[in-house]
C-alpha positions as a Markdown table, in Angstrom:
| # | Residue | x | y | z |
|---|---|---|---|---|
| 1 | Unk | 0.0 | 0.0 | 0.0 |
| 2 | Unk | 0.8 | 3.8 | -0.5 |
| 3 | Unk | 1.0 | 4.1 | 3.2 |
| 4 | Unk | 3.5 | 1.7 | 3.9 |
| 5 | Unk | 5.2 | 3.0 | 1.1 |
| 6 | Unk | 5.1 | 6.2 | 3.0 |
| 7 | Unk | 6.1 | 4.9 | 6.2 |
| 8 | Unk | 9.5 | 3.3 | 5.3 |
| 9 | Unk | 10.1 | 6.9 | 3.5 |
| 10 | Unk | 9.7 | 8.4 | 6.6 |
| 11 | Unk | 11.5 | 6.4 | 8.6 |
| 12 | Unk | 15.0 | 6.4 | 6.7 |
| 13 | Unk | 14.4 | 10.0 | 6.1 |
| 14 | Unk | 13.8 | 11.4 | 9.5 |
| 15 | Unk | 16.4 | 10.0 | 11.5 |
| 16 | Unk | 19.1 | 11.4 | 9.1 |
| 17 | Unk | 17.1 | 14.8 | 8.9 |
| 18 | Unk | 16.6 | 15.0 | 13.3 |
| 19 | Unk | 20.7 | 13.9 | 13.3 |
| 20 | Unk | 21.4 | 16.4 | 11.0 |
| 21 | Unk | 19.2 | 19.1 | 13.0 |
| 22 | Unk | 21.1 | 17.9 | 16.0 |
| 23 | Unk | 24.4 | 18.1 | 14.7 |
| 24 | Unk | 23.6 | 22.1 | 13.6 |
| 25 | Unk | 22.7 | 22.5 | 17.2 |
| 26 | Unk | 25.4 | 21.0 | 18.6 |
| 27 | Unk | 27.7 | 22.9 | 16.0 |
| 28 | Unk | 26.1 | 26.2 | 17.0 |
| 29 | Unk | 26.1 | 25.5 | 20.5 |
| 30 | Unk | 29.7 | 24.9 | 20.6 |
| 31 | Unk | 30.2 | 28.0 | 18.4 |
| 32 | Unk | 28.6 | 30.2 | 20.7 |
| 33 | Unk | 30.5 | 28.8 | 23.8 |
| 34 | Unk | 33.9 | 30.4 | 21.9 |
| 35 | Unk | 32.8 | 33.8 | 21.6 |
């Protein structure tokens, strides 16, 4: 079905996208800590 279709698109896609997310975070974060 479409929606399981759907669902296994979401699930590789997210993870990578929230890591990503976090990463820019973490990367600002740590940016802002050196001024």
């Amino acid at each position: 079905s479409s929606y399981a279709r759907i669902q296994a698109f979401l699930e590789r896609e997210i993870p990578s996208f929230l890591i990503h997310a976090n990463t820019q975070k973490a990367a600002m974060a740590h940016g802002l800590g050196h001024l």
